[in-house]
Every structure is written in structure tokens, then in C-alpha cells.
N, C-alpha and C positions, 0 to 999 in steps of 0.2 A: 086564209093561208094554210096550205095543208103539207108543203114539202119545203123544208128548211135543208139550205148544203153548207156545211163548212168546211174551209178548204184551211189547211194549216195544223196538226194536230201536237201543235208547244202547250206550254203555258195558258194562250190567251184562248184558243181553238178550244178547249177541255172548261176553260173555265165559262166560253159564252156558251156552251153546248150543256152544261151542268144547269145555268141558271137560266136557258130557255126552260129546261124542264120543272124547275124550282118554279119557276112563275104560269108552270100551266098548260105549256106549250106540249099539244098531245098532237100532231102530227107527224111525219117521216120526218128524223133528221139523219144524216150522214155526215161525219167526221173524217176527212178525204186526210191523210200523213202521207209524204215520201219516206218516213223512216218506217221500218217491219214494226216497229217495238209500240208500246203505247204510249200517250204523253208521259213525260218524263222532267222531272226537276234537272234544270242546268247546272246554277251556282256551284251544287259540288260535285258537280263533273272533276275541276281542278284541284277542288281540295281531298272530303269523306272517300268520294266515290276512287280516282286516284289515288290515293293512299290506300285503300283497299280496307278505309273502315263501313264503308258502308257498300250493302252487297245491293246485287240490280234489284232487287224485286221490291226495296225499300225506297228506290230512284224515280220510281214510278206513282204520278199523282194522286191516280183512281187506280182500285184493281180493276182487271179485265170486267170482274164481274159487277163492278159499279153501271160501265154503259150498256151490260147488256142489261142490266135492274131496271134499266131507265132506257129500253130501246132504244140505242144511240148506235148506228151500224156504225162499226169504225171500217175503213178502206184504208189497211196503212201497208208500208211499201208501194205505194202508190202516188204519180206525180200527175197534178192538173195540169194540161198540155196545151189548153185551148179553153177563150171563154167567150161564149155565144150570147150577146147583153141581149139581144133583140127576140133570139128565140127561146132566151133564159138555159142553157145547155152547158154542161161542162164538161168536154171531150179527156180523160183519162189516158195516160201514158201503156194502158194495158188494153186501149182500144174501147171501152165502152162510154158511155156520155149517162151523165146526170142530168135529167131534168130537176127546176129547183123555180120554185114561187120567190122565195128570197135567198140571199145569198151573205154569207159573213168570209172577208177574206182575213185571215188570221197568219196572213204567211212567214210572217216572221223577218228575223234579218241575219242572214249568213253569214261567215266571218270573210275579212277580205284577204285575199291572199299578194303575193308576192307576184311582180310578172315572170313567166316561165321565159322570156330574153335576159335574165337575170339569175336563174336558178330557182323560181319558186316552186317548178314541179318536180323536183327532182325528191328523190327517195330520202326519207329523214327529216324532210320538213312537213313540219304539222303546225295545227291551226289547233285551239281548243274552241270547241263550239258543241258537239255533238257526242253522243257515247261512244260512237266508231275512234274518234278523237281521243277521246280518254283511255280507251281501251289500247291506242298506239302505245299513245306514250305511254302508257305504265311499263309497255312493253322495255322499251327504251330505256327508262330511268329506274337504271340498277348503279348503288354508290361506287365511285371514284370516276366514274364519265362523266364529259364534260359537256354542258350543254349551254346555247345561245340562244338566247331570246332578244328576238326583234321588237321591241315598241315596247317604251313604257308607262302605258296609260294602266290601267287596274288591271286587264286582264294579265299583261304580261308579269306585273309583280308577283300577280298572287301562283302564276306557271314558276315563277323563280324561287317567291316562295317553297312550293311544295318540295320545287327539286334540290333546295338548298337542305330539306328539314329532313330530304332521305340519304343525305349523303353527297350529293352530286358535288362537283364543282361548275360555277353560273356564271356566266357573261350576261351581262344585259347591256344592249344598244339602242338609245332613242337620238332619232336625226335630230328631235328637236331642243334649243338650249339646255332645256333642263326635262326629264321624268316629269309626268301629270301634268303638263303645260298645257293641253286643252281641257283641263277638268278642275283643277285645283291651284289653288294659292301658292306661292314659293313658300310660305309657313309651312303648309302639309307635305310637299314636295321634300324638303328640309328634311322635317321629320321622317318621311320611311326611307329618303336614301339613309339617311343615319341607322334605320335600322334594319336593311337591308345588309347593309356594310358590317354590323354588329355578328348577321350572319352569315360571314364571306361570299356578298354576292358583288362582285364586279360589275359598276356603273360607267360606263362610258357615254356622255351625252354630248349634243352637238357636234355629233357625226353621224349620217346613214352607211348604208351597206349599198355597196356597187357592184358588186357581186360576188355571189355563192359557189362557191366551187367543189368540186365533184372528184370520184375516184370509181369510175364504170357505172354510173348514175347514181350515185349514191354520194350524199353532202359529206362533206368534210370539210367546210372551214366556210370565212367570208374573205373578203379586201372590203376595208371601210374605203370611205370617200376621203379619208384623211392618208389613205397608201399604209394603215397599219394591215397587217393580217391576222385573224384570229383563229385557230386552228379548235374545232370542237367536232364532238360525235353523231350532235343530231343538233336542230333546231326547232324553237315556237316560233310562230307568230302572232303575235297582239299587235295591228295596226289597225283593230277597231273592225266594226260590222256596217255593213249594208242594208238598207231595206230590201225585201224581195217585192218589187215593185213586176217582174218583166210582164206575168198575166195579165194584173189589172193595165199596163198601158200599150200592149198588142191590143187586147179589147175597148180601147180608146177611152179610160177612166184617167182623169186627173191626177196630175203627178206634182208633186211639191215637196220637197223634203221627204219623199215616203205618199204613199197612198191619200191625197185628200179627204178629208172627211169633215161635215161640219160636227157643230156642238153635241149631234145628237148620234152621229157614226154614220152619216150617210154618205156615200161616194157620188160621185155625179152621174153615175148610171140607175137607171131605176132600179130600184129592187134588192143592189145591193149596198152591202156595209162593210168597212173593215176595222181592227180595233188591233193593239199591242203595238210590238217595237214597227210593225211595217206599215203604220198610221199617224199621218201626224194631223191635228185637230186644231181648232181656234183654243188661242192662250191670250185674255193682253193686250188685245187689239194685235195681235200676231198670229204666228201658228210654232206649232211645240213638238217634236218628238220624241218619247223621252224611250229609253230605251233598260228598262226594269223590271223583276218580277209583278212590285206591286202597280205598276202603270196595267202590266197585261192583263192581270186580274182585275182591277178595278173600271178598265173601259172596257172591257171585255161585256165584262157585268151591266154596266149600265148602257152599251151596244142591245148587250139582248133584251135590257127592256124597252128600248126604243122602236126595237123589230117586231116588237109585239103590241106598240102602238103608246109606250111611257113618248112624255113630253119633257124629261129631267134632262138639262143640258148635262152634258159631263164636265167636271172642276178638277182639275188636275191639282193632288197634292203631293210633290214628288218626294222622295226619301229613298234612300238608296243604302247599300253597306257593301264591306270586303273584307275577308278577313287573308290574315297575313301574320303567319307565326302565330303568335299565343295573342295578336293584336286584333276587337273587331271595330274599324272605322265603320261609322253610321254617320250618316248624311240626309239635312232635313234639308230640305228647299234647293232654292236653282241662285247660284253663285251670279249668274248672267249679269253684266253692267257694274260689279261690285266696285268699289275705288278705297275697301281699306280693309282690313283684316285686323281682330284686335285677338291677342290669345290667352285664352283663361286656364288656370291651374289649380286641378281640383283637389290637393293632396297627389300629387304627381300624376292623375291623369288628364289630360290634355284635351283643351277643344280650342274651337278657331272659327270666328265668330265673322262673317263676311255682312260688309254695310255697302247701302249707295245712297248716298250722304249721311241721312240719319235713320234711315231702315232697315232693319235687319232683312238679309235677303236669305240667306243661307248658315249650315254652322256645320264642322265637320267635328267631330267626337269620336277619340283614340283609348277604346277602352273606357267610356265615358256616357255611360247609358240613361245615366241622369241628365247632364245636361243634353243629350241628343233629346230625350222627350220634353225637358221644360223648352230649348228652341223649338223643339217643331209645334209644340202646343200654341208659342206666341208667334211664329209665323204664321198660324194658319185664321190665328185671331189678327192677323193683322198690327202685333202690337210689338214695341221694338225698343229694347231698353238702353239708355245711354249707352256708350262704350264704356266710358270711365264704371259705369256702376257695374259692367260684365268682367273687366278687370281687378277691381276692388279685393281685395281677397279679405277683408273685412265681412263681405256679403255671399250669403250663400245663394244657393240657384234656388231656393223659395223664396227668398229675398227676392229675385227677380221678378218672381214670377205674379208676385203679391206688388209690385208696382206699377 
């Protein structure tokens, strides 16, 4: 194998392109980005990055000069248009085509937006996903403007977050009964409306947005589904991401929650492989997509040693975080099937400990960095401590951990 292409240049793109090279791999590789800029840390797009503590050149994973150390041609500002599995070809939005022995799709997963029969294109509404993104809104979110956030699953908190901590005044809108309801517990849910609320952010749930209304194309307000109207300067949206599937299924590769791939990153097309949020793999006798920095790095990784001929299946150990105000929630495991939540109190920081019946599945940790790692240490071992003893305030979390 002499010419390696990857297509995707986030997270997972930079980090399987890194550890082909780490494992040896001295042939052509190419790093294909739609974005101008080079791979680039997302997370604090919302937070560091908009707030304006932390400058671009720090956003960025590798410097420039890492892939040129390590002959890695990067092609960025540039979109794959076309994938040719048969003649192994990757047709380029600036007219040229990549030949390629093997192939890693890395494309990632976009954020969804709003339908534009509703208002979602209209000028003022923005999406956080991208530095073009961050760089809007910073534009925007100057204090005593009022902004509305749509959806509230993590990303939109932590957009409310930011804009509560500069000043702004924040609506937030989730159609669904409650904030985090496809991610988290009414325990966790509980806890950040309380302190979102703590920092005047306006929670309205169980009602969507019916439409967005305008003043010469430019947003200025909603009508909820409930006939309220809320009158604001700009808007986010957090209704979650997509995989970028379109490539690989014009090119007739397997589609299932996100790009198929087995144990080891293979697609159902010869030759190639995909890995990060726009892959979803065997978990469980299921399949899994988890959508994180460390998912993109860690199957990234073990994608590219399978491209080079490893036989290690990949074992998904997921862990996730968010921060929010001076709070960072850490998340070890996948909540999925849970039936009971018990909550531990560590000297006033907080965790929340998810069972399905007697197994620890998951734990969420509020400012609580100890029990975030003694749960994820015994979830990963497999091992799961009564409720009553993760309760106990008698017992400390080595206690647990030593049972």
C-alpha cells in the first residue's frame, strides 16, 4: 500500500493521519478539510475560544509544521465531491481527483440546523460547530442583548452558558419536557436548570419554536408552539449533529446510524475505512455511535492500525464532559437501558450514579473528578457497587473502590 487519502480534516482525520505515521506508514498520505484552517480543537469553540481566552493558533491540534515534519500534504478549503470505490478515485470540489490504495473517511458530523420554511436561514441564527461559528457569535454577544437558544441538550447550555457569563440576557427553549432528556437523568437535568437559573438564564421547556421571525431578513424573535412570543437579537441552535454520511452513500457504502464499519474500521467497500463521530461500529451485540473527542481519537487510532494490517478489534470506552460556569460535569459510560439513578454527595460535590438493575452503567460528576475516575475505573472493569454502599456517606469512594 503506497497512497493513503483521508478525507475529513477534525479531530479523528489529524489523529488517524498522525498514527499512520507513528506506526511506520511511509507512503503518500493526504489530509483532504473543507475548512481553509488546520485541524482544530472544537470543545472551546463555545467556551476559551469565544470568550476570547484563548487565541486561534492555540485552537489548532498540530502546527502546520507537524504535517509537513511528517509529509502529511494537507488539501484544506477543499470539499470531496465524488467517490469512485471501483476505480479507487476521489473527485475534489476544485476539479482534481485523488487516486488512493486505501481510504479513511473521517467526515465528521455537522450541526443540524433549523428548516428555512421556519426561519432557519435567516441572518442571526447560528449553529456552534465550526470556528466560522464561534467567530459569529462572538461577533453578536456584546452584554445587555438578548439571546435565544434553541435545544437543550449540552451544546445549547454551555452557548447559554457563555452568553449568561458575558453579560447577555438568555432564553433557552427545549420542545422536549424537560433540558437533557435524550442524554441525562431528570437528577442531572434538575441540577443544571437550577444552576443555570442561579445565572439568569430563562428555561422554558415543553414547548418548540413554530416560527422565527424576521425584520428585512434578519431574526428578531420566535412564536413558540404554546402562542408565547419571545422577542430576542440573535439566536443558537443546539438540536444536535448529523453524521456526514452523503459521500460514502452516493458511493454505495453502508449506512446505519452513520457510516458502517466493523470491529476493526472497515466499510463495506474495499479499501476503505471510516472512524469518529461519522462511524458507528459493533458495541454489545449492537452498534454504537458515540459522538466525542475521545471516541475520535481513540478509533481513529486503532482505524489506523488496522489499515496497516493490526487485527485489535476497537472496544469503545466512552467518557464524555461539559463545562458550564465554574462547573466541569464528567461522564464515564453510556447511561443506555438505565432503570435507576442513585446520588452521591461528596462534601457538596455531586454525582449520579446510573444502574440497570444491579450494574453500574454510567455516572455523571458535578465538579467531582474523583468519583468521575473511581466510576469509570469500575465500569471498565466491569464491576458495580451496591447502590446503598455508593450512597452511604459513611464510605468513601476508595471504599468503593477496594470492594
Amino acid at each position: 500500500m503506497d497512497n493513503i487519502v483521508v478525507i475529513g480534516a477534525g479531530q479523528a482525520g489529524s489523529a488517524l493521519c498522525a498514527k499512520l505515521r507513528e506506526l511506520g506508514f511511509g507512503g503518500a498520505l493526504t489530509l483532504v478539510g473543507e475548512e481553509p484552517v488546520p485541524p482544530y480543537q472544537r470543545p472551546p469553540l463555545s467556551k476559551k475560544y469565544m470568550l476570547g481566552d484563548m487565541a486561534l493558533d492555540r485552537m489548532f491540534l498540530r502546527p502546520e509544521a507537524f504535517y509537513a515534519d511528517r509529509d502529511i500534504a494537507l488539501r484544506l478549503g477543499t470539499r470531496a465531491d465524488a467517490l469512485d470505490t471501483v476505480a479507487r478515485r476521489v473527485t475534489l470540489s476544485d476539479g482534481t481527483t485523488l487516486a488512493y490504495d486505501a481510504l479513511a473517511l473521517t467526515t465528521g458530523a455537522p450541526a443540524m440546523r433549523l428548516p428555512a420554511a421556519i426561519g432557519g436561514a435567516l441572518r442571526g441564527v447560528h449553529t456552534m460547530r465550526t470556528l466560522d461559528d464561534a467567530d459569529a457569535l462572538a461577533r453578536e454577544c456584546t452584554p445587555g442583548r438578548h439571546m435565544l437558544v434553541i435545544g437543550g441538550g449540552y451544546i445549547g447550555l454551555e452557548a447559554a452558558a457563555v452568553a449568561a457569563g458575558r453579560g447577555l440576557s438568555v432564553t433557552l427553549v427545549e420542545q422536549a419536557p424537560r433540558i437533557l432528556a435524550r442524554v441525562a437523568a431528570p437528577e442531572t437535568a434538575d441540577w443544571f436548570r437550577a444552576l443555570h437559573a442561579a445565572h439568569g438564564v430563562r428555561i422554558i421547556e415543553g414547548t418548540g419554536v413554530a416560527q422565527l421571525t424576521e425584520t428585512e431578513g434578519r431574526f428578531n424573535g420566535a412564536e413558540l408552539t404554546d402562542g408565547r412570543r419571545i422577542d430576542a437579537d440573535f439566536a443558537v441552535v443546539g438540536i444536535g449533529i448529523r453524521p456526514a454520511t452523503a459521500l460514502a452513500e452516493a458511493a454505495g457504502i453502508a449506512i446505519n446510524n452513520g457510516i458502517a464499519v466493523d470491529e476493526l474500521g472497515r466499510t463495506s467497500a474495499p479499501g476503505i475505512w471510516a472512524a469518529g463521530d461519522c462511524a458507528s461500529f459493533p458495541h454489545r451485540g449492537g452498534r454504537l455511535r458515540l459522538e466525542s473527542v475521545p471516541n475520535a481519537i481513540e478509533h481513529s487510532e486503532a482505524t489506523a492500525a488496522a489499515m496497516l494490517g493490526g487485527t485489535d478489534p476497537y472496544v469503545a470506552k466512552p467518557w464524555f464532559w461539559s463545562d458550564q460556569y465554574d462547573v466541569k460535569l464528567q461522564i464515564a459510560g453510556l447511561n443506555t437501558g438505565y432503570d435507576r439513578v442513585v446520588v452521591r454527595d461528596d462534601a457538596g460535590a455531586r454525582s449520579h450514579w446510573y444502574y440497570g438493575g444491579d450494574t453500574l452503567l454510567s455516572v455523571d460528576a458535578m465538579n467531582n473528578p474523583r468519583a468521575y475516575m473511581v466510576a469509570k475505573r469500575m465500569i471498565e472493569a466491569g464491576q458495580s457497587p451496591a447502590p446503598a454502599r455508593v450512597t452511604d456517606p459513611a464510605l468513601t469512594l476508595k471504599d468503593l473502590l477496594a470492594a
